[in-house]
C-alpha positions in Angstrom: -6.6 79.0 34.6 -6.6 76.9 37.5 -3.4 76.4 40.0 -2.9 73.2 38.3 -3.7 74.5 34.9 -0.8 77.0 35.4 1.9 74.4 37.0 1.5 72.4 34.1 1.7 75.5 32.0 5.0 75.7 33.8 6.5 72.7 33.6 5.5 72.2 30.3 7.8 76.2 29.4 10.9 74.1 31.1 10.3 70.9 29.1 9.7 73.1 25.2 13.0 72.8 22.8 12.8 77.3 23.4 15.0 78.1 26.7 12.9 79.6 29.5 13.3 83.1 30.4 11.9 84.6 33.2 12.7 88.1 34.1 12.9 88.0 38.3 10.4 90.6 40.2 10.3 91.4 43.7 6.9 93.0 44.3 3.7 93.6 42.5 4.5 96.9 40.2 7.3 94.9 39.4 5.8 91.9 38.3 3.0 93.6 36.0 5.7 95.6 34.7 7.2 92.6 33.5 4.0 91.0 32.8 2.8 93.5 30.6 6.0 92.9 27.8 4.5 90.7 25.6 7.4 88.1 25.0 6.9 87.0 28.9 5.5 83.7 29.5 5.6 83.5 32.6 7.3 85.0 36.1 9.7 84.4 38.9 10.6 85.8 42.0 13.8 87.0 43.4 14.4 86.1 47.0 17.2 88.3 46.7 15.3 91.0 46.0 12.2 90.5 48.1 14.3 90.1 51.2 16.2 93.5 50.5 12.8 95.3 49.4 11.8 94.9 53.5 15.3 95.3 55.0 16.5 91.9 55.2 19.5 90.2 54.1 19.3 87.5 51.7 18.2 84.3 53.1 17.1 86.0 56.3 13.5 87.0 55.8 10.5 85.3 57.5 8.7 82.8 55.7 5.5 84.3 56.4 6.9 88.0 54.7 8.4 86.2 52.0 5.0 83.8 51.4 2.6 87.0 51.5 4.7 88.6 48.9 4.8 85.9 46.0 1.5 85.6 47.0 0.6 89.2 46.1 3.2 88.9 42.9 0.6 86.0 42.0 -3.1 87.1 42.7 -1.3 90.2 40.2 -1.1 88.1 37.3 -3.0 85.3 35.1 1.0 84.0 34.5 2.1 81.1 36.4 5.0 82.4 38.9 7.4 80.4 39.9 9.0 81.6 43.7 12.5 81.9 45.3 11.6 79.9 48.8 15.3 80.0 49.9 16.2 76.7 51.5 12.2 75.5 52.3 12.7 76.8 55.5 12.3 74.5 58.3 9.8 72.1 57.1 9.9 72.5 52.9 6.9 70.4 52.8 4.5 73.2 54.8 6.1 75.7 53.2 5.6 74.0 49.5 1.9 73.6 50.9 1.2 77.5 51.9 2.9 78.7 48.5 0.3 76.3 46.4 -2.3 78.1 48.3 -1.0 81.4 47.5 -0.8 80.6 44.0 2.5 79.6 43.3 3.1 76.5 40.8 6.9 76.1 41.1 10.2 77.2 43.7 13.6 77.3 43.9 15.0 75.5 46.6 18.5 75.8 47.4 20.6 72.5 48.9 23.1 75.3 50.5 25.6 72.3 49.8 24.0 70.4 53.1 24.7 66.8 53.2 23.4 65.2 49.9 21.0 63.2 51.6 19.7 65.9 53.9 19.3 67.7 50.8 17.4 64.6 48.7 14.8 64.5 51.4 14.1 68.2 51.1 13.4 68.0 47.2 11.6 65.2 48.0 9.4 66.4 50.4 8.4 69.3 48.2 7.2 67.5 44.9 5.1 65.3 47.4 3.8 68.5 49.0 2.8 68.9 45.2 1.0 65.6 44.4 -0.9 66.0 47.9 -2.3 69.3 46.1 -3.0 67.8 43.3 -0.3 70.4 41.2 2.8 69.4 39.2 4.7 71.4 41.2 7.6 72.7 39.0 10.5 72.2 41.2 13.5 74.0 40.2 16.1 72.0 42.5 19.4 74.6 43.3 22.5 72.9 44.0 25.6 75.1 45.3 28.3 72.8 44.5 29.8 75.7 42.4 29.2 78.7 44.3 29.9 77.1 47.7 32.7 75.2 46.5 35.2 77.1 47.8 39.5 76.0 47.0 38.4 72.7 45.6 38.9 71.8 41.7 36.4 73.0 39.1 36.1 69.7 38.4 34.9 68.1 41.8 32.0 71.2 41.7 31.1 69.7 38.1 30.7 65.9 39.9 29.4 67.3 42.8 26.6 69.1 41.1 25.8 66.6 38.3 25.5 64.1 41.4 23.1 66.6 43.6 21.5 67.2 40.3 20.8 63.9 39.4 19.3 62.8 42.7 17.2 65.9 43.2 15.3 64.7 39.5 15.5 61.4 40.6 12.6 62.2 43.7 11.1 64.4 40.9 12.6 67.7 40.5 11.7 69.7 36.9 14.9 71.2 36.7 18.6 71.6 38.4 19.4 75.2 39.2 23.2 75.9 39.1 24.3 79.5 39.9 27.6 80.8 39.1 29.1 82.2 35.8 28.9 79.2 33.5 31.1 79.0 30.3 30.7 76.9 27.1 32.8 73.9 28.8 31.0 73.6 32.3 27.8 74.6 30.5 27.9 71.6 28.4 29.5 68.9 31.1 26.2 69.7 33.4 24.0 68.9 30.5 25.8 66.0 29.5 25.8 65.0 33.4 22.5 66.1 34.3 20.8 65.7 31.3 19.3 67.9 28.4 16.8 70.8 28.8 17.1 70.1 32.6 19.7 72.5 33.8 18.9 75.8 34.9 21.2 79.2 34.8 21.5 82.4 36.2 22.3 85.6 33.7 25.1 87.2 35.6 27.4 89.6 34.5 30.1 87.5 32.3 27.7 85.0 31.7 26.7 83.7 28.0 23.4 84.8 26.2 20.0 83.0 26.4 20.6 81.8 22.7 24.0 80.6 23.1 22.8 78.6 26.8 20.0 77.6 24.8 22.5 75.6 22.1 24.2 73.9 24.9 20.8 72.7 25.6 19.7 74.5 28.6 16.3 74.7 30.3 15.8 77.9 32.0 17.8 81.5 32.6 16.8 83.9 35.1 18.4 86.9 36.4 18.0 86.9 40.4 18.4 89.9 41.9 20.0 91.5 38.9 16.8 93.0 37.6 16.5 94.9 40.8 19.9 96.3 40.5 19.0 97.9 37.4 16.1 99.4 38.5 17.6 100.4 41.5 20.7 101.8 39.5 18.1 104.1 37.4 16.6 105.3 40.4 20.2 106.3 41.5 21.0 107.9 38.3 17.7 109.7 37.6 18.4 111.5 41.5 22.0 112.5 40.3 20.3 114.1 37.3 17.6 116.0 39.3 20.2 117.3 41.7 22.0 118.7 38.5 19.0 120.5 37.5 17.4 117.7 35.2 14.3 116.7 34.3 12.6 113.5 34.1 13.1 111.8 30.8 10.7 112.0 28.2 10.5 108.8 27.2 9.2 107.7 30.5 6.5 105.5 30.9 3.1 105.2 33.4 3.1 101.5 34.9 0.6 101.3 37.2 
């Protein structure tokens, strides 16, 4: 498939009545890994987890490290990839630009609760980085009204993020990424606010399932830098158990 072929592929996964779930990788073992389980549609990246792989705290790595990774993750794989490109950097435009070259037909792009028009013109400047490449560019917009709300009432997160979310589809966003640990209630008042099938989740610990996010009429789940914590808590374990005179597990499998 094409780069267009595969961000419409994309956006048309966030748009089907089935939630998206994309299983977050951080390099290339990880993403054929993934690739290679036949109920995955298609991939996205943790930024998370890419930052941490070469020693960087989240949000800190340079946007030329960060862009020749996804763009490894998606020269690995016929899936469209969708990438974690922090907050655009400092022109989200150019940024949105190098990633369509690398391959990639969708972000995330986080508002890190700037000022709501600040914010607008970011969003907007990506999905007309997009159109200039002639790809849908499947924006996943992330608002953090709720995790960077800090004392203030639930409820002014809620307004704040339906708000954000609203005006982030409004210059064309695909979807409205809002992390945090989101229960039945605040699940269905950002769908009702934002609209159905365009919200997007995160599958923390304490969160609901894909199925019951799904029912409330939810577009997409990933797992952020969750995925690597599991891996990274095997690796741990499988060390303790060696140390104690173990063995490597049977059931282990080649992935290469």
């Amino acid at each position: 498939m094409t780069t267009a072929d595969k961000a419409q592929k994309l956006v048309d996964l966030y748009n089907a009545p089935e939630i998206l779930r994309v299983v977050n990788v951080w390099d290339v073992i990880s993403a054929k890994a993934v690739a290679d389980v036949s109920q995955t549609t298609a991939l996205a990246t943790a930024g998370h987890s890419i930052a941490a792989t070469f020693g960087y705290a989240d949000g800190q790595i340079p946007r030329e490290l960060m862009l020749d990774m996804v763009g490894r993750i998606a020269a690995s794989t016929e899936l469209p990839v969708s990438a974690d490109l922090d907050d655009g950097y400092d022109d989200a435009g150019d940024t949105t630009r190098l990633a369509i070259a690398a391959g990639i037909v969708g972000a995330n792009v986080e508002d890190r609760l700037k000022p709501l028009a600040e914010s607008v013109a970011v969003m907007a400047a990506i999905v007309k980085a997009g159109e200039a490449e002639g790809v849908q560019f499947a924006l996943n917009a992330r608002t953090d009204a709720l995790v960077r709300g800090g004392d203030r009432p639930i409820e002014a997160s809620i307004a704040d993020a339906i708000e954000r979310g609203r005006a982030f589809l409004d210059v064309g966003a695909t979807s409205v990424f809002v992390p945090g640990i989101l229960d039945t209630d605040v699940t269905r008042q950002l769908v009702e606010g934002i609209g159905e099938r365009k919200v997007s989740v995160i599958g923390l610990p304490g969160a609901l399932t894909a199925a019951e996010y799904e029912a409330l009429g939810v577009a997409r789940i990933s797992y952020g830098p969750m995925i690597q914590r599991v891996a990274l808590t095997a690796v741990q374990d499988v060390a303790s158990s060696l140390y104690a005179d173990g063995v490597i597990p049977a059931s282990t499998r080649a992935l290469n």
